[in-house]
C-alpha positions as CSV (number, residue, x, y, z in Angstrom):
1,X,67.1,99.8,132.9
2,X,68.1,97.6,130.5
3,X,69.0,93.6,131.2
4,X,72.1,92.0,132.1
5,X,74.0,91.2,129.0
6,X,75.6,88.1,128.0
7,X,77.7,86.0,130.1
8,X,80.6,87.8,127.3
9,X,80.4,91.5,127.3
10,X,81.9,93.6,124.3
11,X,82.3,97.5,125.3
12,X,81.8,99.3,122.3
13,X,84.0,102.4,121.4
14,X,81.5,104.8,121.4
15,X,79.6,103.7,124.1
16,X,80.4,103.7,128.2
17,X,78.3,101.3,130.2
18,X,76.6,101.9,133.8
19,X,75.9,99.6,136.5
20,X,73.4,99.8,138.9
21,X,73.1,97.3,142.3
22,X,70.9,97.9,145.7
23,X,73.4,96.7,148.4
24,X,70.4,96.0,150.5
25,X,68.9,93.5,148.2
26,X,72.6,91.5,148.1
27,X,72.8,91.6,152.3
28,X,69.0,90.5,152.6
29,X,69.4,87.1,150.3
30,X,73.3,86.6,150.7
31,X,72.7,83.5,149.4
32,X,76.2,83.3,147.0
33,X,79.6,82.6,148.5
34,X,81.1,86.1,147.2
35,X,84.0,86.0,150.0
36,X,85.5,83.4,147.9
37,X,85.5,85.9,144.7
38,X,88.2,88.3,146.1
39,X,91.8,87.9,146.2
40,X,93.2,87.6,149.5
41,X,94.4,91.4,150.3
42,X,90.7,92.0,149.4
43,X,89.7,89.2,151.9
44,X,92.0,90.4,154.8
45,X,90.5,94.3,154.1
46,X,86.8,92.7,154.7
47,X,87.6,91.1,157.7
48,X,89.3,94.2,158.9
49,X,86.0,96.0,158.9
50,X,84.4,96.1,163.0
51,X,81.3,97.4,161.5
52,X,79.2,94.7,159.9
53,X,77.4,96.7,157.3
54,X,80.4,98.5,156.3
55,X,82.5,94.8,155.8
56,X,78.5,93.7,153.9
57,X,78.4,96.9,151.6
58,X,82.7,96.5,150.8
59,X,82.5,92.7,149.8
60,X,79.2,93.1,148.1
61,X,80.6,96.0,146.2
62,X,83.9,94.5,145.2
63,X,82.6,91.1,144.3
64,X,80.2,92.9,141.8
65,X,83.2,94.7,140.4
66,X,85.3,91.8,139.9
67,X,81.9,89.8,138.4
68,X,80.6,93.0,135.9
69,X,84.6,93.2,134.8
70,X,84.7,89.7,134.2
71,X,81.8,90.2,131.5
72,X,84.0,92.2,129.8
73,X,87.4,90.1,129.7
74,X,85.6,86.7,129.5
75,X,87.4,85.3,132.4
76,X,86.4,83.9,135.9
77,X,86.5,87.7,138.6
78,X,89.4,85.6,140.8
79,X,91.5,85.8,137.9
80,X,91.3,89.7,138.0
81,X,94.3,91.7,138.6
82,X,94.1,95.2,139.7
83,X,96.8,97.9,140.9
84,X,96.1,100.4,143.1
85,X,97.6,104.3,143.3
86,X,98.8,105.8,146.2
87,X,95.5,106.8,146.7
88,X,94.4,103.7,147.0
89,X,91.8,103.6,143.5
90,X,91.9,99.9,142.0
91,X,92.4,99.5,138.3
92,X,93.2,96.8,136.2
93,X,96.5,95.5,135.6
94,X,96.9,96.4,131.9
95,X,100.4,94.0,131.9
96,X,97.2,91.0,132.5
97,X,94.7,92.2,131.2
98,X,95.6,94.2,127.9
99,X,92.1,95.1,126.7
100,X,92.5,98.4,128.7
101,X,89.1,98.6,129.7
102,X,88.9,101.4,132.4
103,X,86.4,101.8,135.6
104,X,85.2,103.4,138.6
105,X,82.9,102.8,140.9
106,X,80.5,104.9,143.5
107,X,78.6,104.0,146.2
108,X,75.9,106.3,148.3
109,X,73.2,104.7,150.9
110,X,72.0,101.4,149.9
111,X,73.1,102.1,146.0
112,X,76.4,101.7,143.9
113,X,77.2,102.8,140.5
114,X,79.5,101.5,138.2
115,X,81.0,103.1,135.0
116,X,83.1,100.8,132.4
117,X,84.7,102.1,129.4
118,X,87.5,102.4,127.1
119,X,88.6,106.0,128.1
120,X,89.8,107.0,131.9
121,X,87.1,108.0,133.6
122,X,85.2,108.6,137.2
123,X,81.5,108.7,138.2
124,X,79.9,109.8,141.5
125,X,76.4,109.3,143.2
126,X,74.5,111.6,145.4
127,X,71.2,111.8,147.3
128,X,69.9,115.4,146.6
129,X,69.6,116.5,150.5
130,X,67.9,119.9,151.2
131,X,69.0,119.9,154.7
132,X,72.7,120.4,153.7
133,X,74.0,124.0,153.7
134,X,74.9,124.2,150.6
135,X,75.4,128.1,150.5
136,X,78.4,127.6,153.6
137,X,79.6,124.9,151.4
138,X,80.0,126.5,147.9
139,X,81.2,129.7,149.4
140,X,84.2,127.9,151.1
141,X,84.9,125.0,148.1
142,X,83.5,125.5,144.8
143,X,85.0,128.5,142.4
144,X,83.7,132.0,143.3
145,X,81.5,132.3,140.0
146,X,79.8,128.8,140.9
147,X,79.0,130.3,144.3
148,X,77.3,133.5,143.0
149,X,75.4,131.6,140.2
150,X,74.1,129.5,143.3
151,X,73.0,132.4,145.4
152,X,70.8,133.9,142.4
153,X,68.7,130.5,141.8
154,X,65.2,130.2,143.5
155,X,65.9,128.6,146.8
156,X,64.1,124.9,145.6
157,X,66.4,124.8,142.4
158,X,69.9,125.3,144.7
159,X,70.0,122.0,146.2
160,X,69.8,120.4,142.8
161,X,72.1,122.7,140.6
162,X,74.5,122.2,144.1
163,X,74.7,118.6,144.0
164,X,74.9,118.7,140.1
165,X,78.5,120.7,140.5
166,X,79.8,118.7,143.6
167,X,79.0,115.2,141.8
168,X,80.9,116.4,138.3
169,X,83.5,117.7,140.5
170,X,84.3,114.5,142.6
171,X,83.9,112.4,139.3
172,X,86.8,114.1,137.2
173,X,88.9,114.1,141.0
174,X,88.1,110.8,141.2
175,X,89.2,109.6,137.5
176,X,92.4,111.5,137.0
177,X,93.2,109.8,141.0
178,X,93.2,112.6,143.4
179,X,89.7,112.6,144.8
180,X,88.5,115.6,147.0
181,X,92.3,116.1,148.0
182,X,92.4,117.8,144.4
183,X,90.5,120.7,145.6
184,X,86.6,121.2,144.4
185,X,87.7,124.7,143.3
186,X,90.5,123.5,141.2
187,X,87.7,123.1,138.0
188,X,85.2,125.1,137.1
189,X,81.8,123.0,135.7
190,X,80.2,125.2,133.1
191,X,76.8,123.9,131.6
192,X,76.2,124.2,127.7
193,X,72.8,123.5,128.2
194,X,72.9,120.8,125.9
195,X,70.7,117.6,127.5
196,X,72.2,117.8,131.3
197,X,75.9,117.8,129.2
198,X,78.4,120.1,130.9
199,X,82.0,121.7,130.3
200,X,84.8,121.4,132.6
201,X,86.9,123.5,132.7
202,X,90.7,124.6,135.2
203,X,89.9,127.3,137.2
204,X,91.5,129.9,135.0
205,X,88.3,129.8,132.7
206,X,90.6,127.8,130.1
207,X,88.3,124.5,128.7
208,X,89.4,121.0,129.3
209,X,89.1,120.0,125.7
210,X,89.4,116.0,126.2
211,X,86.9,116.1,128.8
212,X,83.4,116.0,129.2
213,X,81.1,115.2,131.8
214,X,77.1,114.1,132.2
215,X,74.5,113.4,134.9
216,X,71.3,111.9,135.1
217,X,68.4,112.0,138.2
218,X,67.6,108.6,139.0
219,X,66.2,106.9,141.5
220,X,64.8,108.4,144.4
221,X,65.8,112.2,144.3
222,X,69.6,110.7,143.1
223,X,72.2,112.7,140.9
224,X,74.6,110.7,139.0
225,X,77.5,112.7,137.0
226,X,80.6,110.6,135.3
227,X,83.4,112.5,133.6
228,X,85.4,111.0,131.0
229,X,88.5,111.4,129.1
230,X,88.0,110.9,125.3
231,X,91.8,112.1,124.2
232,X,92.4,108.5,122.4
233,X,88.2,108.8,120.9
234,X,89.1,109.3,117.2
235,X,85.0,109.2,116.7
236,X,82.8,112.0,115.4
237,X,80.0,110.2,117.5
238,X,78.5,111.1,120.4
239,X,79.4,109.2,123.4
240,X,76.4,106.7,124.2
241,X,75.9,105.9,127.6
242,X,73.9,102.4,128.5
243,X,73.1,101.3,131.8
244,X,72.2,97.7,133.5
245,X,71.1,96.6,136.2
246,X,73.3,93.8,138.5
247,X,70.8,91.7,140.2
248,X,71.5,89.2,142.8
C-alpha cells in the first residue's frame, strides 16, 4: 500500500484512487473526537444505532469519508456537503463543491474500501466464504450463462470466480444508485482475460461500452471489484488505479 498523501490531494484524470481502513484499529485507540466531524443528520443517525459496534463501524466509516474527501477539496470534512438519492447513497453536492469528484464506499467485517475519482463509479468488498451456497445462489440471481459457467469450474475455483461476479455486480448497482434492488441478473460480467479486467455487459449480450470494471484479492482471502463510468474520459490511457491506506 502506498502512504497517505499530502494534507492537499490532486486526483489525476487517469487515475482512480483506493482507500483502505481496519475499523477495528479506529474502535481499539478511539483516541480522536470524530463525532464532532459529521454534520448533525449524520450525528442524529449515529446515535440512532442500539448496537454499539454498528454506531462504532458508521461514525468511523463516515468520519473517514468526510476526512479522505477533504484531501481532495482542500477544505476542513465539516464543511462537506453531500446529497443523498432516494436510495439513500451520499454524494457530494456538486452546487458546493464543483470539482465533481465522485465516490463510493464499501464496508465488509472489520474492513472498508473507498474508491474516489473523476468518473461515477461503485466498488464492493467481499470475504471469499466457501461455506456459502453459491450454486442455489447463482441459479436463482445471476444470468443463466453465468450459472452454467459456474457449475463447469473445479469445485475449489467456484467460490472465487462466484464472489468475482457478485462483487462486479453490486459495484455497477451500486454506482448507477440502485444497489441489489436492480436485479444481479440485469448485467452480465464477461471476463476478457485481460489482468483480472472484465466486460459488463445488459443482459441481452449487448456491451456496456462506457463501462468497465476490475478486482483485486487482497487481504485475507478478500475480493475487491469497482466499476466505473469513463463516458466523459477523452484519454487513450489506461485507467490507473492507486490505493492508500487511512491510518488512525
Amino acid at each position: 500500500m502506498t502512504e497517505i498523501p499530502s494534507n492537499h490531494h490532486i486526483i489525476k484524470e487517469n487515475s482512480v484512487d483506493i482507500w483502505l481502513l481496519n475499523i477495528e484499529d479506529f474502535i481499539l485507540t478511539n483516541d480522536r473526537d470524530y463525532l464532532s466531524i459529521l454534520s448533525e443528520d449524520e450525528q442524529e443517525k449515529y446515535h440512532n444505532f442500539k448496537i454499539t459496534l454498528q454506531r462504532d463501524r458508521f461514525l468511523i466509516n463516515r468520519a473517514n469519508l468526510r476526512l479522505i474527501l477533504a484531501k481532495y477539496l482542500n477544505i476542513n470534512p465539516q464543511e462537506i456537503v453531500f446529497n443523498y438519492s432516494d436510495k439513500g447513497k451520499p454524494s457530494l453536492n456538486f452546487n458546493i463543491h464543483p470539482d465533481k469528484i465522485y465516490f463510493n464506499l464499501s464496508h465488509k467485517n472489520n474492513y472498508t474500501v473507498y474508491g474516489i475519482g473523476q468518473y461515477n463509479l461503485g466498488i464492493d468488498l467481499e470475504k471469499i466464504d466457501d461455506k456459502v451456497k453459491i450454486e442455489n445462489i447463482a441459479k436463482r440471481f445471476f444470468c443463466p450463462q453465468e450459472y452454467e459457467h459456474l457449475t463447469l469450474l473445479k469445485e475449489e475455483d467456484k467460490p472465487a470466480y462466484f464472489f468475482t461476479l457478485w462483487t462486479i455486480k453490486e459495484a455497477y448497482l451500486k454506482s448507477i444508485g440502485l444497489g441489489l434492488s436492480g436485479g444481479l441478473d440485469s448485467i452480465y460480467i464477461e471476463d476478457i482475460g485481460d489482468n483480472h479486467n472484465y466486460q459488463i455487459l445488459n443482459n441481452q449480450g449487448k456491451k456496456l461500452e462506457h463501462w468497465m470494471s476490475k478486482t483485486w484479492n487482497i487481504l485475507d482471502n478478500y475480493i475487491l471489484s469497482i466499476a466505473v463510468n469513463k463516458l466523459e474520459y477523452q484519454s487513450n490511457q489506461s485507467l490507473v488505479f492507486n490505493f492508500f491506506t487511512m491510518d488512525k
